[in-house]
Phi, psi and omega in degrees: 000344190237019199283352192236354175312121178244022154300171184280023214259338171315276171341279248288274180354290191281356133317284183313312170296306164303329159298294173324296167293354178282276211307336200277315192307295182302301175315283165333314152270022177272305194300314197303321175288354189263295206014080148227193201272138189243147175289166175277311184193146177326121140277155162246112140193183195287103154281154207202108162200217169219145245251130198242336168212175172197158185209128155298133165278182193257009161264352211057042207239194184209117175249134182273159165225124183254110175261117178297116167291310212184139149263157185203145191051084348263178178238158209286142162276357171224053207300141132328129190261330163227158190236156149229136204219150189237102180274126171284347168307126182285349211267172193347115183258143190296118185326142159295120180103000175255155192286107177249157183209148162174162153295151202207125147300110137275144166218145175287141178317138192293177192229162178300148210285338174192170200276114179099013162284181159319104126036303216341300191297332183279342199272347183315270229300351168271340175244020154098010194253099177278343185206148168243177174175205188214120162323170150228129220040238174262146167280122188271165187259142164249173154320138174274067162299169201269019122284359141318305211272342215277150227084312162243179178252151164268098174292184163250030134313290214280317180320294163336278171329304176297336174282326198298334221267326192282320190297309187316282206299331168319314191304272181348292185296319151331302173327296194282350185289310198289296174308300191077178174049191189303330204299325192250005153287298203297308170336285199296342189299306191313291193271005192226351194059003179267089182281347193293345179277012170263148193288155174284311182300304168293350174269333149305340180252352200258297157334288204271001172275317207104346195270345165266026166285340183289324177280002161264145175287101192236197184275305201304309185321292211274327161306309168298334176285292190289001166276336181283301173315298171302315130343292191269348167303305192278329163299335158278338171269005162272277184345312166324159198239119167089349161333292176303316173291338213260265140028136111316089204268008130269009142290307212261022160271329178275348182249339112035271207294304160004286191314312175319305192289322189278355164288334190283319188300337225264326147228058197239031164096342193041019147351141179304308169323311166283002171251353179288274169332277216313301185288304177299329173303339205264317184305302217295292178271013138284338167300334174298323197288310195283003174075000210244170201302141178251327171307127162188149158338300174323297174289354166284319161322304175294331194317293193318280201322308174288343183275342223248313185311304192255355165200115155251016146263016127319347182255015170253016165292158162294327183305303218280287196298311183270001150289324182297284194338301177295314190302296179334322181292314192295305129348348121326289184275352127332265176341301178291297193320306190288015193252012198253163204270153198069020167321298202295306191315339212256336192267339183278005179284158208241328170315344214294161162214174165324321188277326160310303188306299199317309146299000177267318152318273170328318166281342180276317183326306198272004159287318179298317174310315200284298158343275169308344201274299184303332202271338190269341217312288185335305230265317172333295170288320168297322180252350169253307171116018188213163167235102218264109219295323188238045187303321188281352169280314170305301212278329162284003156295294204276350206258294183339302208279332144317302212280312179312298187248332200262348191249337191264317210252020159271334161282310165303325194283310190281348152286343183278328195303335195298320177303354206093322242237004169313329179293320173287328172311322185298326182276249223334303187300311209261339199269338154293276227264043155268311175297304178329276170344303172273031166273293147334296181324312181255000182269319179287339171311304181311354173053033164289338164318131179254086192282110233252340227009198179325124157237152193303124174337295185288339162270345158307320184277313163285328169272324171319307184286347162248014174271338183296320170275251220312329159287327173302303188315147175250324196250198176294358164305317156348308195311323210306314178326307159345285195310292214305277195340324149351262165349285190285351164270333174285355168255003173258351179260339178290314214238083170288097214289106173287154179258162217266167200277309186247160171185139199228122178276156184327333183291335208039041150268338188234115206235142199204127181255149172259146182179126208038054173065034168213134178247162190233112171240179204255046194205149171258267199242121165308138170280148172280344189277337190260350188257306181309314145344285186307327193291297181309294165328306172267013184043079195219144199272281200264162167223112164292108180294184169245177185271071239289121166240078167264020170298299201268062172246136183264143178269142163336131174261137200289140162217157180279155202304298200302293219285340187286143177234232228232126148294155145000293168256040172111319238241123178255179195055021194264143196267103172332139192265154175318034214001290213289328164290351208260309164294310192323319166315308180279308187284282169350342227242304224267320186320292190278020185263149170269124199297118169118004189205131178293159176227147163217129178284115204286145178067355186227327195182128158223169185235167184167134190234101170329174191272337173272008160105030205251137185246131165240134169222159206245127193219128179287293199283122157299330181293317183269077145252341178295317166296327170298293184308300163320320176310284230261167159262339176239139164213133161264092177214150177292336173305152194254075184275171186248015160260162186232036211187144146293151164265323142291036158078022148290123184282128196262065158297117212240162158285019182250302172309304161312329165311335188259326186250000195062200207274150202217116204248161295131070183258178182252146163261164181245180182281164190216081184303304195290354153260004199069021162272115195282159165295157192206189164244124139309108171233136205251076199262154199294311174280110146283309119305158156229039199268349195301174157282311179305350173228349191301324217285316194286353171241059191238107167277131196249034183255329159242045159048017178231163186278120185254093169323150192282000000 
């Protein structure tokens, strides 16, 4: 419509379209290039593959990541090509680059945890991960026979990754030998990524610090290194007596660093972050040889770009957004500080001194600290759901003893280590994050986490977007970012996200009624990765366990072999349950429970009646879904039936249905007399479609080997 226009509104147009068809081209082709196979549904069987990493845990067991030759008893029609698999074995663990076999749990990657969380299956299928899972027991090492590789080719590619992968766990072990302890997990992280040897606790008190921006490798990391580096370089090629007249001895200290950084991205994992840090630092000292500003808008620009080119599914991440953030901020309010009026006069002064620089250090320190914190705050809250209340006081407890001991003689340690020579550098490094560690410690004592829950899309979206205007912006036009945040906290404080009564996780093993900020579930203990999710996310105080009633456990009715038939789920010969005891049981189940909280008869069935008067029941035993269905109004069960309906009109979430719908939230409508409307239910699933790739996998029958469109 506007192509003969010759208003800006042409321009306008045609910016947007071109933004647009940028993203669809770059998104489309990542995923057609990534394409990979995600499992369908859980399995046990024999994996055969090679071993391509490994990572020690803070248990000391070992999880591999394996690109798979082959299954077998039974073997798969959509094997996955690589897995990570977790040996609970202590014992010798299998070389990278060597053949492993073993029995094996696969499961496909979760899907979110309540509707509009994380992902984990978009983040697999983007990093090439088709399955997770466990050994059962040791895993044997096999030969690397030419029917291990078979499927794939060995490029030298793939060689490369495995030396990479080999140097990396060497770093890693050194590390941790020399240090030990948690001091000597987070060490090996700082230069390696590799974080599972650290402990939960301390990685929860490293949270609940503000402090675990420290353990991805990011810009404070890849700056401290090449700034140290870059310093103490040019400061030893000054010392040469004539050098310095000859030389540019700062280029060639900066190309030094050059060298440095691209060895540190090579084993520290490649993280978004670290690579974001790689490249502008790399912009930054190739900007030294050229004489030109290395701080600057631009190199944040360029990063993004380049980084949006080879994985533009990285900017719907936490990494991606809150790396971006900070740095854009910080490098913003660089700009204004080196812009503010009476610079030249405070910088022509003659005075500094030790106590100045020093004061000078610290106020930069807690600016910067104050800068990042505030530029992240959003990005936190929207994917964790949580805040750390006294974050800018750890880091400015803690970022000395970073800048100072744990990052320059951690760089020292790593030039040193090809020599021998490391071990001291190494105590100097584990005994600041020994500081560290209490620091986190006591800063998490203080009980300062802020649990934020969901926040709403549109305040989100408004604050993000006006701290991105208040950093571009130069003149007084910055406020308007002001305003919009404005804007967007008063619209996350209006639209207080309610929370919904029931919620059901994907598996339909673990069911949870909500009421008055505590939830009641139908587990004495909740798996932590779906429940803890669930607390943050709804902001919830408590968990009401449920109750055992095992006086109402029902026994098996002796029937003759001939008369048993076909179950619900399939499963044959099984001996049919008493009906009457079975209801008498459930009405009893749901009468003498205190409303709002389940009773369950262990291993067949539990119950429990919401606050809209709703009787739920949750079922182990395929044989009570027929009762269950008369009883209750909602029944929740992990069997996989091949019916998909109560025949009374009781809503059936089956794992066969969740599977389709993901994780399922329950809110009560309430009646609406004056339209005639009676009360009822809302219901909300985590999936809306499954045509994506990252989901296409939950409508894959592997009984014909086809895709069943929903």
């Amino acid at each position: 419509m506007l192509r003969h226009s010759a208003t800006v509104w042409r321009i306008v147009a045609l910016l947007a379209t071109l933004f647009l068809a940028g993203m669809v081209v770059l998104a489309a082709g990542e995923t057609a290039r990534k394409d990979t196979v995600l499992l369908d549904t859980p399995v046990t069987t024999v994996v055969r593959g090679t071993v391509i990493a490994r990572e020690t845990t803070d248990r000391g067991y070992w999880r591999y990541t394996v690109n798979v030759a082959q299954t077998s008893n039974p073997a798969l029609k959509r094997a996955p090509a690589t897995v990570t698999l977790l040996s609970r074995s202590r014992a010798i663990p299998v070389e990278i680059g060597g053949g492993i076999e073993g029995k094996a749990r696969l499961s496909p990657p979760s899907g979110p945890a309540l509707p509009g969380l994380n992902d984990f299956a978009f983040d697999s299928y983007f990093k090439g991960i088709g399955a997770v899972g466990y050994f059962y027991g040791k895993p044997a090492a096999v030969a690397t026979a030419p029917e291990i590789t078979r499927g794939r080719t060995i490029t030298s590619g793939v060689r490369v990754q495995e030396t990479i992968a080999r140097m990396r766990e060497t770093v890693g072990v050194r590390i941790r030998s020399t240090i030990g302890g948690d001091a000597g997990a987070i060490a090996a992280a700082l230069v390696t990524a590799e974080e599972r040897a650290i402990s939960r606790p301390t990685i929860e008190a490293l949270r609940e610090a503000g402090l675990a921006h420290v353990l991805a490798i990011s810009g404070l990391n890849m700056v401290l290194a090449a700034g140290t580096f870059l310093i103490g370089a040019r400061t030893l090629l000054s010392l040469i007596p004539g050098l310095a007249h000859r030389f540019p001895i700062k280029k060639l200290a900066a190309a030094g660093a050059l060298i440095m950084v691209f060895l540190y991205i090579l084993i520290s994992g490649g993280a978004v972050s670290a690579v974001r840090s790689w490249i502008m630092i790399s912009i930054m000292l190739v900007a030294v040889f050229f004489d030109r500003p290395s701080i600057s808008l631009r190199n944040v620009a360029l990063s993004a770009l380049i980084i949006l080119m080879i994985t533009p599914s990285a900017v719907t991440g936490p990494g991606f957004q809150m790396s971006f953030a900070a740095t854009l901020a910080l490098v913003a309010g660089y700009g204004h500080w080196r812009e503010r009026p009476g610079r030249e006069m405070v910088s022509g002064s003659h005075t500094a001194g030790p106590l100045k620089a020093a004061g000078g250090f610290f106020a930069g320190l807690l600016l910067s600290s104050f800068i990042g914190g505030l530029s992240t705050m959003i990005y936190s809250a929207g994917h964790f759901h949580r805040l750390a209340a006294y974050g800018l006081v750890g880091n400015i407890l803690a970022m000395p003893v970073i800048s100072i001991l744990v990052m320059p003689f951690a760089l020292l340690a790593m030039l040193l280590m090809p020599f021998g020579l490391d071990r001291y550098p190494l105590l100097v490094m584990g005994q600041g994050l020994d500081w560290m560690i209490s620091i986190a410690n006591m800063v998490s004592s203080w009980g300062g986490e802020v649990t934020t829950g969901r926040v709403p899309d549109s305040a989100f979206m408004l604050i993000a977007a006006g701290g991105i205007l208040a950093c571009l912006l130069r003149t007084w036009l910055a406020l308007s970012g002001i305003v919009v945040i404005a804007a967007g906290l008063l619209t996350g404080w209006a639209s207080t996200a309610a929370r919904p009564d029931l919620v059901i996780a994907e598996d339909g093993r673990l069911v949870a009624v909500i009421e008055q900020g505590e939830a009641a579930s139908n587990r004495t203990k909740p798996p932590d990765f779906v429940f803890s999710q669930w607390q943050r996310a709804l902001r919830l105080d408590g968990h009401q366990k449920p109750q055992q009633r095992a006086d109402l456990t029902l026994k098996d009715v002796d029937t003759p072999l001939s008369e048993k038939g076909e179950t619900g789920d399939g499963r044959k010969n099984r001996p049919p349950i008493d009906k009457d005891a079975a209801r008498s049981a459930i009405r009893r189940l749901l009468a003498e429970t205190a409303p709002g909280r389940f009773a369950c008869v262990p291993k067949q069935w539990c119950a429990a009646t919401a606050r809209p008067g709703w009787r739920i029941v949750t079922v182990e035993d395929a044989r009570f879904i027929g009762i269950a269905c008369e009883e209750a109004d909602v029944v929740v069960t992990p069997i996989m039936l091949r019916f998909r309906s109560c025949r009374s009109g009781a809503m059936l979430l089956s794992g066969q249905s969740l599977r389709r719908t993901g994780a399922v939230e329950i809110f009560a409508v309430p009646a609406d007399h004056s339209a005639g409307q009676k009360s009822g239910m809302r219901v909300v699933t985590a999936l809306d479609q499954l045509q994506r790739p990252w989901v296409r996998h939950r409508t894959f029958d592997w009984r014909t080997g086809q895709f069943d469109d929903p």
